[in-house]
N, C-alpha and C positions, 0 to 999 in steps of 0.2 A: 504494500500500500504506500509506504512511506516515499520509494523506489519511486512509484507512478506518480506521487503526485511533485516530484522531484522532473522527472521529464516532462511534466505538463506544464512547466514553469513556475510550479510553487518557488516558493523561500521555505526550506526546511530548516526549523533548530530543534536539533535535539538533545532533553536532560538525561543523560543514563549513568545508571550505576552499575556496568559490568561488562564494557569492551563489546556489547551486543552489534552494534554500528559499524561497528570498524570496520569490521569487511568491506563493506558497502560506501565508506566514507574513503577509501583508500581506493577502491576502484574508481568511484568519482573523480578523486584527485589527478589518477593516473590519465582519465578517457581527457580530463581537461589541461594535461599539462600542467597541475599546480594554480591554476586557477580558480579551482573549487574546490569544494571538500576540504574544511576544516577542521581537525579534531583536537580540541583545549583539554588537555588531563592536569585536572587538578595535581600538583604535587608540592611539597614541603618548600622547593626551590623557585618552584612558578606557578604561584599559588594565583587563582584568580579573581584581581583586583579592580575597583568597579570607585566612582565619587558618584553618590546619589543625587547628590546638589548639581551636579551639571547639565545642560540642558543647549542644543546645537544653536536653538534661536533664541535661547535667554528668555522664553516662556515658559510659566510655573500654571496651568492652566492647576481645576481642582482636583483633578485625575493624579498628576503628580503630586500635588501637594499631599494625598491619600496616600499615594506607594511610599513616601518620605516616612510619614508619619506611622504609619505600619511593620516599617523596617527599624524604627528609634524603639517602636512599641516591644517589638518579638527581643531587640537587644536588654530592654529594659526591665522586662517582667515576662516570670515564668510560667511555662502553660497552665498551669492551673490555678494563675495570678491575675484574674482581670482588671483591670483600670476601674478607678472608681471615674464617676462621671466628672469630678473639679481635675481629676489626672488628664484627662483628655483633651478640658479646656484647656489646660495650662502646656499640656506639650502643642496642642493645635495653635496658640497665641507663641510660643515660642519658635515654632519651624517659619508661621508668616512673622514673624519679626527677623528672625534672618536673613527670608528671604527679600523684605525689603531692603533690608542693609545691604545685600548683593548689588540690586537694582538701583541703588545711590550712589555706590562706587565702586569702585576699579576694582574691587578685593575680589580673586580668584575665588570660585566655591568650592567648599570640601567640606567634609563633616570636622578636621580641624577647627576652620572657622564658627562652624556651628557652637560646638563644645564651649569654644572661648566666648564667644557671644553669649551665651546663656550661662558660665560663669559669671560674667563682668555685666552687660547692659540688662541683661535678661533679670539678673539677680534684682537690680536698682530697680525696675516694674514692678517684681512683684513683691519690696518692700515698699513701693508706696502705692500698689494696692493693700495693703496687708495683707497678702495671702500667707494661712496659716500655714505651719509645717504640715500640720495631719491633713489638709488638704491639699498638699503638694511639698514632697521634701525636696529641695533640691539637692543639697549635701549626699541624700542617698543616690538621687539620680544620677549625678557626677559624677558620683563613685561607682557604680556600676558601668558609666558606660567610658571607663578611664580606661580599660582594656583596649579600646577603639582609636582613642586620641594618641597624639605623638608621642613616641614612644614606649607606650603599650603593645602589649603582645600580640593584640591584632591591627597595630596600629595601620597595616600594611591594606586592609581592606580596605576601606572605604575613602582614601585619601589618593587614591589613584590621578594621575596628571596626566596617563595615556587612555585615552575614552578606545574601549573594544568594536573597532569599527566593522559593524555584520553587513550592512549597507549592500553591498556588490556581492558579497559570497551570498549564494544562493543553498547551500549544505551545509550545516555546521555541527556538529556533536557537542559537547560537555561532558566530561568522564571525570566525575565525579566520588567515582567508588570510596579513594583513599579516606574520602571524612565522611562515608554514608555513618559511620557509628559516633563522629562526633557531635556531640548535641548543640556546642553552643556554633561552630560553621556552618554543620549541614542546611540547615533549613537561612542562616542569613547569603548562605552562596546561592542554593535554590533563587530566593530571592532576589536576588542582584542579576543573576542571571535572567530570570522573567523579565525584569525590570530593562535591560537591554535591550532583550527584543522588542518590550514596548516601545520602548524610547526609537525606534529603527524604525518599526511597523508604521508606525506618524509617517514617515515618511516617503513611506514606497507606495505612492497611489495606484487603484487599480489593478495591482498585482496580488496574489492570492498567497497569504502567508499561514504556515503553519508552525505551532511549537506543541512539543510531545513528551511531555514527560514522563519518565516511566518510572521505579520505584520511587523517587527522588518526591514525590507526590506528597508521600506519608510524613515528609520532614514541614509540608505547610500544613498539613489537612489537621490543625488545631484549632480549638475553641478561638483565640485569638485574632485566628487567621481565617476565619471565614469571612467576613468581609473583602477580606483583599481577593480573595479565591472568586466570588461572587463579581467585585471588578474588573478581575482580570477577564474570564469567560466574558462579559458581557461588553467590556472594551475590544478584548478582538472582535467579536463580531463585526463591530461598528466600521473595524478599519479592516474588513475583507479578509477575515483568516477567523483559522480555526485555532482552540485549545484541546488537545486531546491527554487524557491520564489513562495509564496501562499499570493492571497489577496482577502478579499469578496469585494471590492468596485473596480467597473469598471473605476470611475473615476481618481482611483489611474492610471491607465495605460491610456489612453483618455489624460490626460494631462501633462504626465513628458516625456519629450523628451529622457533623461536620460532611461528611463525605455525600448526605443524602441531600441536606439543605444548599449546601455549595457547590456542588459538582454535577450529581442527579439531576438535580429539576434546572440546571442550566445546559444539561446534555440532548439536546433530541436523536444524536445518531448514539445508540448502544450495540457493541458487538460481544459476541459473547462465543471461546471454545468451548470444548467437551467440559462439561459439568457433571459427569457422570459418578467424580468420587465426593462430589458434596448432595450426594442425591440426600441424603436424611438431611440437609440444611437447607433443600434446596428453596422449604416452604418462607423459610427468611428471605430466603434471595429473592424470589418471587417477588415477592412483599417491600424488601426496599428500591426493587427496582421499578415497581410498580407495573407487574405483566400480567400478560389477561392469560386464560388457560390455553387458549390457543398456541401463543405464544410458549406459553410451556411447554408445551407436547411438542414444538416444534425444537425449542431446546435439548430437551430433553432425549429424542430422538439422532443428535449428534453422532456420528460416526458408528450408527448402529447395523446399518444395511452397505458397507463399502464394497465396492468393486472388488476383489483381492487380485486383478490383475493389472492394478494400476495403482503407484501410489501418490495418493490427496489424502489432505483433512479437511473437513468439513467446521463451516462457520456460520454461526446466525448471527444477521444481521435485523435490526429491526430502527425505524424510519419514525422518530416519532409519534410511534400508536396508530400511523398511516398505511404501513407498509410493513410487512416482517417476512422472513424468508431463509431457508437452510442453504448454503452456498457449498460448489468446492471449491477447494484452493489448491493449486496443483503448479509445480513450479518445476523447469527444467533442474538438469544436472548443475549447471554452472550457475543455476540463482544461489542453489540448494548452498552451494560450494560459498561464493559469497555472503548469503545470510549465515551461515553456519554460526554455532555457539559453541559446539563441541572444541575443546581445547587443541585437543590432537590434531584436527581436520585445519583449525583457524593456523597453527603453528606448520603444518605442511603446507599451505598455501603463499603465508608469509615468507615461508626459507624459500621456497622455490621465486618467488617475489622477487629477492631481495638477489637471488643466481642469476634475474634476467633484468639488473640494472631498475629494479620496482616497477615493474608493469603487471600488476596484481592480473588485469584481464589475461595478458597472457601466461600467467602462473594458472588460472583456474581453466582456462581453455587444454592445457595442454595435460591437466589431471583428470580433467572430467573424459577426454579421449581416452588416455591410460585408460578408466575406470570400465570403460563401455569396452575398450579391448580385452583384457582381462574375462569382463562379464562373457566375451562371447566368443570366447577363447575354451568355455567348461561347456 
């Protein structure tokens, strides 16, 4: 899918956590000469860094000001910490008083300047508002987001001077894996990374863009974060693209309310593989996904009647409540070869890649013959 809507001229970016792309993001690379196909792997040495505050035409419309304040919120307070209602006001009056301060002078934006601003002018407001500690500390808040500021341990995120330009790459991955276990990156790179591609999407009119996140999901899909999850889906629409979430564990969606309110009832296209080993769950599933029995039985019936002289899996797809339907999905040798996840298979493609000067297409072209010689060789 991803593939097709890649040659149909989408903008692809993908957030993964487990090299699933790569095949696919390196053949891109190769058919294009290095002109497309991007892949960013998070690592300790080139970690990926983003300034929330900057903006290409130095407009803060209230979409942004929303991802801003979202992103101060999730470093701020933890998932199971909501904002009292005066916290809200008080960060919402302190991100637009920055931001006017940008827009009156020359001072570059970074979450640097932010910090210091709402140490220094930010503080002198809200001592002559009086606002009290218990309805907004700031002492704690500073403290907590000192990790962030210069010379803090993540000082290095969000003070970035080089903006990630997606603009013209039309392919891009995120590999992500190395911090999927860490709690306080995962979910603010997640975000920074969304945040990019909004910030991009503004700008490619007319052109159909998509962003796919696949486990990397469950690192927003918080109480805190539904709203932003809610904007985001209903932001891309607006600017001609899709948001798509992939997950292999049913239980992920079974138990986050979050997942139903924000993701759910903003999805009209649902696909769904074989569900055959959550059949005793499957009356939950049903139920948060909102399917009529039809639809069940048609689920349900996944890869139950297969051809055995051909291999496909079978996928339902269902349209909104308009439309549902059992599909196959059937892919030559050399997709197979490219999608591959299997380590063994990924790691013979790449050596042989890497013997013919990196032409991944020609590495899988000349395995996939091997393989059909072989087969018709017995």
């Amino acid at each position: 899918m991803v593939r097709q809507y890649y040659e149909q001229g989408s903008h692809v970016l993908l957030v993964d956590t487990g090299n699933s792309y790569q095949g696919l993001c390196e053949l891109i690379k190769g058919k294009t000469k290095g002109k497309d196909g991007v892949y960013f792997t998070y690592t300790e040495d080139n970690p990926i860094a983003f300034n929330p505050f900057f903006t290409d035409d130095g407009v803060f419309d209230i979409e942004k000001r929303e991802s801003i304040k979202t992103l101060i919120l999730t470093l701020w307070k933890r998932d199971d910490e909501p904002p009292t209602r005066s916290e809200e006001v008080a960060l919402s009056n302190a991100v637009s008083g920055y931001i006017d301060r940008i827009k009156q002078s020359d001072e570059y934006p970074s979450f640097n300047g932010f910090y210091e601003y709402v140490r220094g002018d930010y503080k002198r407001v809200l001592e002559e508002k009086q606002v009290r500690e218990k309805d907004f500390d700031l002492a704690g808040f500073l403290n907590v987001l000192e990790p962030y500021y210069r010379g803090g341990e993540y000082d290095y995120l969000l003070n970035s001077d080089k903006q990630l330009d997606l603009l013209s790459k039309r392919f891009i991955v995120f590999e992500i894996d190395a911090i999927k276990d860490h709690k306080i990156l995962f979910p603010i790179v997640t975000i920074i990374i969304m945040e990019v591609f909004i910030n991009k999407m503004r700008r490619l009119k007319g052109v159909r863009k998509m962003i796919l996140i696949e486990e990397a999901w469950k690192a927003i899909a918080k109480e805190g974060m539904a709203e932003y999850i809610k904007y985001l889906f209903k932001t891309v629409r607006k600017f001609f693209g899709e948001a798509i979430v992939v997950t292999q564990e049913v239980d992920d969606i079974i138990q986050s309310p979050v997942v139903k309110e924000s993701i759910i009832n903003n999805s009209d296209c649902k696909i769904l593989l074989d569900q055959r080993k959550y059949m005793n769950k499957f009356d939950d599933i049903q139920a948060m996904l909102g399917l009529t029995e039809k639809e069940k039985a048609q689920i349900l019936s996944i890869n139950q009647n297969n051809d055995p002289s051909r291999l496909y899996k079978e996928v339902w797809i269902g349209l909104g409540g308009t439309h549902s339907a059992v599909y196959a999905t059937e892919v030559s040798l050399e997709e197979y070869l490219a999608y591959t996840t299997e380590e063994t298979e990924k790691m013979e493609v790449m050596q042989l890649a890497s013997e013919l000067d990196g032409n991944v297409e020609l590495a899988i072209k000349r395995i996939a013959q091997q393989r059909r010689d072989n087969a018709n060789s017995y």
